[in-house]
C-alpha positions in Angstrom: 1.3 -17.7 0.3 0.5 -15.9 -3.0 -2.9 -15.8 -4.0 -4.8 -16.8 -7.2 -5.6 -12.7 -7.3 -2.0 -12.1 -6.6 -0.8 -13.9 -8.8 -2.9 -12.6 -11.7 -1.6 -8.8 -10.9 1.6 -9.4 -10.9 1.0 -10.9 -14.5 -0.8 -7.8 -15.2 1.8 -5.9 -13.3 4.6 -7.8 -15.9 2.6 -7.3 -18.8 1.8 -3.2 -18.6 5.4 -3.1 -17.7 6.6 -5.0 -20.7 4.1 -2.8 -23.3 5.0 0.5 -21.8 8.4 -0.4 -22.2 8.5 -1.7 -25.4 6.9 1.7 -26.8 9.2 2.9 -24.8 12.2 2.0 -26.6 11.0 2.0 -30.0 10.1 5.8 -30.1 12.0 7.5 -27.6 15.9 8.6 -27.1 16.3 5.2 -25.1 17.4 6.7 -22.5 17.1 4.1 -19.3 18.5 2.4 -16.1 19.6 -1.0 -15.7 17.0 -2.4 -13.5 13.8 -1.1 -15.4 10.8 -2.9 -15.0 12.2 -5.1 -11.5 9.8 -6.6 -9.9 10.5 -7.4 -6.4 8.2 -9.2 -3.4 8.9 -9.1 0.1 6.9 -10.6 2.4 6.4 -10.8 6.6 8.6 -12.2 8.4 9.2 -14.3 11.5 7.8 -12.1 14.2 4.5 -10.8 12.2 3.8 -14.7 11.5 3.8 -15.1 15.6 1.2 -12.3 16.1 -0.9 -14.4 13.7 -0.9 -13.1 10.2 -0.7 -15.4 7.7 2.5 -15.7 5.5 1.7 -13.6 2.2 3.8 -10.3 0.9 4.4 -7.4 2.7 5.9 -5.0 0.1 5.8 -5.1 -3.9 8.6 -3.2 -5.6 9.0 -1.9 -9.1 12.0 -0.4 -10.2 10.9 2.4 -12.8 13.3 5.3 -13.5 11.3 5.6 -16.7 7.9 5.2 -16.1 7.5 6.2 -12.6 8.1 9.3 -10.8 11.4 7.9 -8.8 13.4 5.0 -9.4 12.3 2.7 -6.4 8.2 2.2 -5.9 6.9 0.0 -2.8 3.4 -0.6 -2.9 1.3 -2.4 0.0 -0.2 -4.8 -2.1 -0.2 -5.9 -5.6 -3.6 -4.6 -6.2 -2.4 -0.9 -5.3 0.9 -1.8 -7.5 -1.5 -2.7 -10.6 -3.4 0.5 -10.5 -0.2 3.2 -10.6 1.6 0.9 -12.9 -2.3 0.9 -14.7 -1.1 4.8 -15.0 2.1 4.3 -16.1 1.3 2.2 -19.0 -1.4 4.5 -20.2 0.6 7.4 -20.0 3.1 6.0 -21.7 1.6 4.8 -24.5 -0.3 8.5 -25.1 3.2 9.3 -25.1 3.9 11.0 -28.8 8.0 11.4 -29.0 8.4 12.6 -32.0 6.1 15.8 -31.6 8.7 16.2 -27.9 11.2 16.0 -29.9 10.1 18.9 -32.5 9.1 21.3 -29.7 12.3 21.2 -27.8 14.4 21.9 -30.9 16.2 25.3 -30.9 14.5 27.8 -33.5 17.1 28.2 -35.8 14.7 30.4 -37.7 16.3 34.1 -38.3 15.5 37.2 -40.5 17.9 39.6 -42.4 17.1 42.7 -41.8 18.3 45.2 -44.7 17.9 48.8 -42.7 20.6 49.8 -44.6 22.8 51.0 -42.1 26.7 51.9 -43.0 28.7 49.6 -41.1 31.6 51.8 -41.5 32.6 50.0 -44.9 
């Protein structure tokens, strides 16, 4: 089953997801996927619960083609899922769009140069 401790991760899990995103969208280009911010639970199956362990989750997924490195994370537990989503969030929210934005836009600057050269007119 899911734990007490379990269960208050994937709360946590939720909740950093749900700030970071929300930051997210407010100051950035809003570029996103679909499935941000999935959460997803697997756990052992028929022939693991025969050698003995206990029924409980296997996997935790987060979908996060914004936050995290790929789309798809898997994480062995929900306690090693809280502390790179921990990361996420707090990059995220150091995250300061609007100076991105103004140093990757072109330099339009330019100077006329008078060296008074004939141009043939």
């Amino acid at each position: 089953m899911i734990s007490e401790q379990e269960m208050q991760d994937l709360a946590e899990i939720r909740r950093l997801l749900d700030e970071a995103y929300d930051h997210y969208f407010k100051f950035s280009d809003g570029y996103c996927k679909s499935s941000e911010g999935h959460i997803g639970l697997d756990f052992n199956n028929y022939f693991n619960r025969q050698e003995g362990q206990s029924f409980g989750i296997k996997t935790v997924e987060v979908y996060s083609y914004v936050l995290g490195p790929n789309r798809n994370h898997a994480f062995g537990s929900t306690a090693e899922a809280l502390e790179i989503v921990r990361g996420w969030h707090d990059k995220e929210m150091q995250e300061d769009y609007e100076e991105d934005f103004e140093q990757h836009l072109p330099d339009y600057s330019f100077q006329i140069y008078n060296d008074n050269t004939n141009w043939g007119v």
